[in-house]
MISE-433763 format. One record per residue (C-alpha): residue number from 1; z, y, x; residue in three letters. Coordinates in nm, 3 decimals, always signed. Example, Ala and Ser with C-alpha at 12.3 -4.5 7.8 and 13.67 -1.06 7.14 Angstrom:
REM residues 2
+------+---------+---------+---------+------+
: nuke :      zz :      yy :      xx : tiza :
+------+---------+---------+---------+------+
:    1 :  +0.780 :  -0.450 :  +1.230 :  ALA :
:    2 :  +0.714 :  -0.106 :  +1.367 :  SER :
+------+---------+---------+---------+------+
END
This chain:
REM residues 206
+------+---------+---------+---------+------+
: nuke :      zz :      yy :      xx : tiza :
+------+---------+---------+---------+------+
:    1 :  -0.305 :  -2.760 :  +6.224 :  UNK :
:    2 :  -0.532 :  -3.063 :  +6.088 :  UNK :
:    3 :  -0.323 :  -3.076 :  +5.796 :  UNK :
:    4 :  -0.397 :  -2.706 :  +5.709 :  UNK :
:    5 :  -0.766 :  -2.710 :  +5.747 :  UNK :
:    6 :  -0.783 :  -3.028 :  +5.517 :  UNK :
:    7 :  -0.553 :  -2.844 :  +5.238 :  UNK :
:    8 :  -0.839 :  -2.654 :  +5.087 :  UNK :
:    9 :  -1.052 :  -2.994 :  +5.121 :  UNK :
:   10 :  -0.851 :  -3.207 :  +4.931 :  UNK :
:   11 :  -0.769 :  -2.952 :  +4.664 :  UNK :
:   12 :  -1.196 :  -2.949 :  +4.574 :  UNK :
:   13 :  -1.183 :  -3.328 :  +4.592 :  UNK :
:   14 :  -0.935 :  -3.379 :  +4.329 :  UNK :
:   15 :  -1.095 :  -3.066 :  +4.089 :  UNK :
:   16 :  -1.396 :  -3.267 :  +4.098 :  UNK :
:   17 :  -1.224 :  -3.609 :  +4.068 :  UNK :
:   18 :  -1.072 :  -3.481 :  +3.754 :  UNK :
:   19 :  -0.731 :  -3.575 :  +3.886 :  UNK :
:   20 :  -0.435 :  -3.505 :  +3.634 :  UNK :
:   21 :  -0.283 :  -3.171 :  +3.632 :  UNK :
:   22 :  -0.540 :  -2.971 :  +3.872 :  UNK :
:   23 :  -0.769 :  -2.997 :  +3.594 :  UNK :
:   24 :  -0.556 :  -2.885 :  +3.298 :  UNK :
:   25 :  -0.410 :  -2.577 :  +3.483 :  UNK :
:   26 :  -0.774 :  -2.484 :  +3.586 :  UNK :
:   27 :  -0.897 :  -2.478 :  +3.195 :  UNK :
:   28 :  -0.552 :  -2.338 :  +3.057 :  UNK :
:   29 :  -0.650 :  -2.024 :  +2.859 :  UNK :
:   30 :  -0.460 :  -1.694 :  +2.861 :  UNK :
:   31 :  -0.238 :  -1.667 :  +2.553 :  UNK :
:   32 :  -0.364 :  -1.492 :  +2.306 :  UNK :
:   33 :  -0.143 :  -1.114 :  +2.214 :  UNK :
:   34 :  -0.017 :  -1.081 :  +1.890 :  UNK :
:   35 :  -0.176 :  -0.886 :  +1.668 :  UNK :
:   36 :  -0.003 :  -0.530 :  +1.668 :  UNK :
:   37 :  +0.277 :  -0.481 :  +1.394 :  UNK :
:   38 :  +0.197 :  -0.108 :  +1.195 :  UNK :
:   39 :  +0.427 :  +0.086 :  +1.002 :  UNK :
:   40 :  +0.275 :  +0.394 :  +0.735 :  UNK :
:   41 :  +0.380 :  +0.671 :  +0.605 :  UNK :
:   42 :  +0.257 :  +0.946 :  +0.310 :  UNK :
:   43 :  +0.115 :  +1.248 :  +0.493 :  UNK :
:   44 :  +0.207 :  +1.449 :  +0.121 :  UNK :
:   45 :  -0.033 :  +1.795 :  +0.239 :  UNK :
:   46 :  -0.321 :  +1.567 :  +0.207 :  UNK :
:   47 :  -0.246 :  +1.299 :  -0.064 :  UNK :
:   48 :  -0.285 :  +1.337 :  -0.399 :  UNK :
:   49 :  -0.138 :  +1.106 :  -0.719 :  UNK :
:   50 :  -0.293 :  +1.165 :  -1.059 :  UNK :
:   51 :  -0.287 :  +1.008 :  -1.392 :  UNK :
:   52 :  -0.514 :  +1.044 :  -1.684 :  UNK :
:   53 :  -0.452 :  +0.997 :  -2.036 :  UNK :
:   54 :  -0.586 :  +1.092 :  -2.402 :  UNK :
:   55 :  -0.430 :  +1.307 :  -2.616 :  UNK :
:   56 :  -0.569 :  +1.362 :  -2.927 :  UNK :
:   57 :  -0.873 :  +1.213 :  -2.845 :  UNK :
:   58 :  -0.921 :  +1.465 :  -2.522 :  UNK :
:   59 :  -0.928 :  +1.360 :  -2.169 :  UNK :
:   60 :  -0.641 :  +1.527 :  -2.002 :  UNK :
:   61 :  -0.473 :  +1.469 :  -1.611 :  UNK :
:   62 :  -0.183 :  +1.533 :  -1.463 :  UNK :
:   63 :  -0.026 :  +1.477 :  -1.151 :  UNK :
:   64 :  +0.270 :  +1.409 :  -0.953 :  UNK :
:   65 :  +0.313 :  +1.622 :  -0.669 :  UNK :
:   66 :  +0.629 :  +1.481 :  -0.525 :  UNK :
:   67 :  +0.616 :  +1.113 :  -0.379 :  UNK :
:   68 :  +0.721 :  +0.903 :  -0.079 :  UNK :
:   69 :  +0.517 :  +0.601 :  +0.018 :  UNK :
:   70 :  +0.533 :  +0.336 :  +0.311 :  UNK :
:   71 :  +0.334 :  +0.091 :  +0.426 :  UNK :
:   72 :  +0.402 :  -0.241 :  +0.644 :  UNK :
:   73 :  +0.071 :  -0.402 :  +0.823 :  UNK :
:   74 :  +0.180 :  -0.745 :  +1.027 :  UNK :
:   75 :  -0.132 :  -0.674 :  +1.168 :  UNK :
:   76 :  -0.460 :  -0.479 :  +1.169 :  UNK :
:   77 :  -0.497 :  -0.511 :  +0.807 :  UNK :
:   78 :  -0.242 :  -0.437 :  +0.515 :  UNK :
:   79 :  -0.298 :  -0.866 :  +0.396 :  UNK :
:   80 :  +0.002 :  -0.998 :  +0.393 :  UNK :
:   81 :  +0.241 :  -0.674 :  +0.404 :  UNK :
:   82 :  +0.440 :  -0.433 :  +0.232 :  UNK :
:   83 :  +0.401 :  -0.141 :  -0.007 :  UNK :
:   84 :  +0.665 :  +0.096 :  -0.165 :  UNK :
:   85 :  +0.617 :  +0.368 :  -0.388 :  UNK :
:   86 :  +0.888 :  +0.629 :  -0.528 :  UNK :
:   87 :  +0.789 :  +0.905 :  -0.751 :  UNK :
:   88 :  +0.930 :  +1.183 :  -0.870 :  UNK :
:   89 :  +0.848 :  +1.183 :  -1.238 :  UNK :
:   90 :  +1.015 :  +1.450 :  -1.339 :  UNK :
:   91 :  +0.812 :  +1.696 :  -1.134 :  UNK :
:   92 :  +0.494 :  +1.613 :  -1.331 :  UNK :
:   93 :  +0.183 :  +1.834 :  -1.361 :  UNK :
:   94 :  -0.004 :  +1.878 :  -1.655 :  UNK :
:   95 :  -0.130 :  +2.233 :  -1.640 :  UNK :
:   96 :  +0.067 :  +2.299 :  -2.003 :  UNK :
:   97 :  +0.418 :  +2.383 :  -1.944 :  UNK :
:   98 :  +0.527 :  +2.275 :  -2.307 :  UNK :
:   99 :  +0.354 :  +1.961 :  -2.286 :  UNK :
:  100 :  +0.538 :  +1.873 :  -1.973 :  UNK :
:  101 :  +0.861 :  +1.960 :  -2.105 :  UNK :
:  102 :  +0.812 :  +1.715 :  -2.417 :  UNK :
:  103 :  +0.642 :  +1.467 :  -2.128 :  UNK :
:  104 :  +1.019 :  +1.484 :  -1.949 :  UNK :
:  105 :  +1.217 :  +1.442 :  -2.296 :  UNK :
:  106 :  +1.427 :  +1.159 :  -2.407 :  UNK :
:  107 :  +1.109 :  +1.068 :  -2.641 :  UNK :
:  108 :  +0.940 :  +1.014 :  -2.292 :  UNK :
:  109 :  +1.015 :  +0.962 :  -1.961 :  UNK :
:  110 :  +1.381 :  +1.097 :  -2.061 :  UNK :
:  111 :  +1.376 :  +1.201 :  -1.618 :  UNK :
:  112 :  +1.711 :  +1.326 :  -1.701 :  UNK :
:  113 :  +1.834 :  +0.989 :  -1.708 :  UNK :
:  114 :  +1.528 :  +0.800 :  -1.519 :  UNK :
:  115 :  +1.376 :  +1.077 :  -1.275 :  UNK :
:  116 :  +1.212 :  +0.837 :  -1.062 :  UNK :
:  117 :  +0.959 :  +0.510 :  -1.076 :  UNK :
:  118 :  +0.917 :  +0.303 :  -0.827 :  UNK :
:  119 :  +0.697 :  +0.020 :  -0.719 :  UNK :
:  120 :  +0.755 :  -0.246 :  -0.507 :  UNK :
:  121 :  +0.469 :  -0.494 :  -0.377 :  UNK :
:  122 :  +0.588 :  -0.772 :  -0.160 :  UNK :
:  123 :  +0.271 :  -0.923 :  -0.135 :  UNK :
:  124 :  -0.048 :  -0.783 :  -0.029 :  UNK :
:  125 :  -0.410 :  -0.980 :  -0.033 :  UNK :
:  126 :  -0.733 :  -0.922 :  +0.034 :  UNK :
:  127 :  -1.031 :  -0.912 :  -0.212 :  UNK :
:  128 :  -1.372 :  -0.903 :  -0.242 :  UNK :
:  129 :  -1.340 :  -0.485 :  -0.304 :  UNK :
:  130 :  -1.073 :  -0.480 :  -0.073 :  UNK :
:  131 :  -0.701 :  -0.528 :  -0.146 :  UNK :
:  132 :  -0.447 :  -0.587 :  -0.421 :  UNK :
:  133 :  -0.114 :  -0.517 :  -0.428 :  UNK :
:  134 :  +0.119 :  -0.723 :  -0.676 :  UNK :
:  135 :  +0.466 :  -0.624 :  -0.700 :  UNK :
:  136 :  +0.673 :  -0.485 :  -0.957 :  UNK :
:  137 :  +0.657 :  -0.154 :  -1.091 :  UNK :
:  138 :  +0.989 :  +0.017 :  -1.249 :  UNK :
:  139 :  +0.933 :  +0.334 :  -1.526 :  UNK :
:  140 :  +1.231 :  +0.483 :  -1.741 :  UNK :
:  141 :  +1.413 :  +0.185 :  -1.619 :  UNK :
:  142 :  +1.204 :  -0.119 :  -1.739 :  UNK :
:  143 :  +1.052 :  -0.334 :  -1.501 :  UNK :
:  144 :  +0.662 :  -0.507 :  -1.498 :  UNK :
:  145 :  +0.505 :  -0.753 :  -1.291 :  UNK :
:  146 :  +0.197 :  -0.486 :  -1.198 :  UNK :
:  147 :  -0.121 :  -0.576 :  -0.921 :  UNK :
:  148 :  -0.288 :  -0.195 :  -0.785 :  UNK :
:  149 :  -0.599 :  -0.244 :  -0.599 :  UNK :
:  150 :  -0.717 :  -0.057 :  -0.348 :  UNK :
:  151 :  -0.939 :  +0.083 :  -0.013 :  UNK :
:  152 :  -0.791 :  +0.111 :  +0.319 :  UNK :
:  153 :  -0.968 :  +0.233 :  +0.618 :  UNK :
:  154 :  -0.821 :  +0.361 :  +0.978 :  UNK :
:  155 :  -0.935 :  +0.628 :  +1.167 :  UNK :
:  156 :  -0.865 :  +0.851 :  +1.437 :  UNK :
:  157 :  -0.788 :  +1.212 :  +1.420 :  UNK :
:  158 :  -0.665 :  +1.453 :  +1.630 :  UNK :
:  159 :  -0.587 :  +1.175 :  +1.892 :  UNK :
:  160 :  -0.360 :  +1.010 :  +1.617 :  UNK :
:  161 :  -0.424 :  +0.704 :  +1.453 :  UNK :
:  162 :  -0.438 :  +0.725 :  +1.041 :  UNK :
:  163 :  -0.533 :  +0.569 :  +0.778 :  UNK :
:  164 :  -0.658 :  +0.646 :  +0.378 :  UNK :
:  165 :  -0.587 :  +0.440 :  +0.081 :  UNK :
:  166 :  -0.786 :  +0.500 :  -0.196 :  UNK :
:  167 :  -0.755 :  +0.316 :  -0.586 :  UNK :
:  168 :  -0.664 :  +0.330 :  -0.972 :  UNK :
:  169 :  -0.487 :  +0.085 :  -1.210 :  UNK :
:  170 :  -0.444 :  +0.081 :  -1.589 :  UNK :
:  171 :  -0.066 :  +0.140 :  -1.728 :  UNK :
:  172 :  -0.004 :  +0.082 :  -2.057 :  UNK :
:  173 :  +0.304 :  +0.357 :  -2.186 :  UNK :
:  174 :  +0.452 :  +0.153 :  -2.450 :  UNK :
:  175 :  +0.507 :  -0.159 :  -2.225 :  UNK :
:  176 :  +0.731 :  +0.066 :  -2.002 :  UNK :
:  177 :  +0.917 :  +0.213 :  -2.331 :  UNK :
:  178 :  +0.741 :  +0.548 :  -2.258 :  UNK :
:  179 :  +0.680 :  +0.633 :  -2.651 :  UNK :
:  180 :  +0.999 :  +0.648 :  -2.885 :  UNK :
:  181 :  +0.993 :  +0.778 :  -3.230 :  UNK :
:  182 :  +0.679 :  +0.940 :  -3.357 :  UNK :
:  183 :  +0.582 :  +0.883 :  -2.995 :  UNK :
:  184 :  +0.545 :  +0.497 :  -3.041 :  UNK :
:  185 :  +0.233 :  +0.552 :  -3.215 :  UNK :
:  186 :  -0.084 :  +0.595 :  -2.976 :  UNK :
:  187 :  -0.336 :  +0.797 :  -3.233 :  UNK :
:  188 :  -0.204 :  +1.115 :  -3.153 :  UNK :
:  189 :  -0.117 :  +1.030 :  -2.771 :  UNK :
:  190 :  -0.301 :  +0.686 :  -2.603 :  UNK :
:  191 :  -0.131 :  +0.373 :  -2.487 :  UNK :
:  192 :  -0.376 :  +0.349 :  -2.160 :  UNK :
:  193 :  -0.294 :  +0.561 :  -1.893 :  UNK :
:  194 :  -0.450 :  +0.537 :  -1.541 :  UNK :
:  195 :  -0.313 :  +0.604 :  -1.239 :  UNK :
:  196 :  -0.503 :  +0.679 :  -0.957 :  UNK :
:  197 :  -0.396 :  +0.799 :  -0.595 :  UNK :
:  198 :  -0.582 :  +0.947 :  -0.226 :  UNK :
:  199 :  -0.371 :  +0.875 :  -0.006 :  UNK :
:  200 :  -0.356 :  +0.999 :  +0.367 :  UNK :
:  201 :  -0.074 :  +0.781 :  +0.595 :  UNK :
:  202 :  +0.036 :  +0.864 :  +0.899 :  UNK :
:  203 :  +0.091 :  +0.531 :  +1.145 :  UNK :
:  204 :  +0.430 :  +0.561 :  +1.317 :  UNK :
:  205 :  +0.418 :  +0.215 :  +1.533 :  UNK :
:  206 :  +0.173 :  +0.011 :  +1.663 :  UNK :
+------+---------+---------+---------+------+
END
């Protein structure tokens, strides 16, 4: 019974004592969670992927209404993920049905034979504005090194967590082969092209 009631005792005498091992398991901090893992995808009804371009010295846009995108976040941020991008080129939007059909010809995007580009950004960093994503982007089947920055905010609606990505970048046709024949030459249709996207994403994980 002595033995008991001096338990508690001596346990307070070595805390204060500092004596080895009482101490350390006292100050031992919680381990820290990892940060949650989030997966994206395109919510297409509110999402939009445009491209503007001169022709004939006029300002003209189109758009692509068919695309898939995903997005990989190791953690609450897209640094350090994953971005993927697939568009359907060949259902392109220019308001002017006969310039879209010479847009899909061989001279062009020939979509019979490449209907899709794709980019692919393995590496994702943040910036001053916000973030860029370098990767490689694939049109008419020629490949470029290409960085896209952007926005990216999360939010909350409905009770489900989303988030919008927002940017533009600067393609240049002729690097992609987009231009043969009389199309090589840019006073009649511009080199410079820029994309630009509003993107809604749906998070699937957490």
């Amino acid at each position: 019974m002595r033995y008991a009631m001096l338990s508690p005792i001596l346990a307070a005498t070595l805390l204060a004592a500092g004596a080895p091992g009482w101490a350390c398991a006292a100050a031992a901090p919680a381990a820290a969670a990892a940060p949650a893992a989030a997966h994206y995808t395109l919510d297409p009804a509110k999402s939009s992927l445009e491209f503007t371009f001169l022709q004939a010295g006029a300002k003209n846009t189109g758009r692509f209404p068919r695309f898939t995108v995903t997005l990989d976040c190791p953690g609450p941020e897209p640094a350090g993920g994953r971005l993927e991008v697939t568009v359907e080129v060949a259902a392109l939007d220019t308001g002017d049905v006969d310039r879209d059909d010479v847009l899909r010809g061989d001279d062009l995007f020939a979509v019979a034979k490449f209907p899709q580009a794709h980019f692919l950004a393995t590496r994702i960093v943040k910036t001053a504005a916000g973030y860029e994503a370098e990767g490689a982007l694939t049109i008419r089947g020629v490949t470029r090194e290409t960085k896209v920055p952007f926005t990216f905010r999360e939010a909350t609606e409905g009770g489900a967590a989303v988030a919008f990505m927002t940017g533009k970048t600067l393609v240049r046709r002729l690097d992609f082969g987009v231009g043969q024949g009389d199309w090589k030459a840019t006073d009649q249709a511009g080199n410079e092209v820029t994309v630009s996207f509003a993107l809604r994403l749906r998070r699937t994980s957490r």
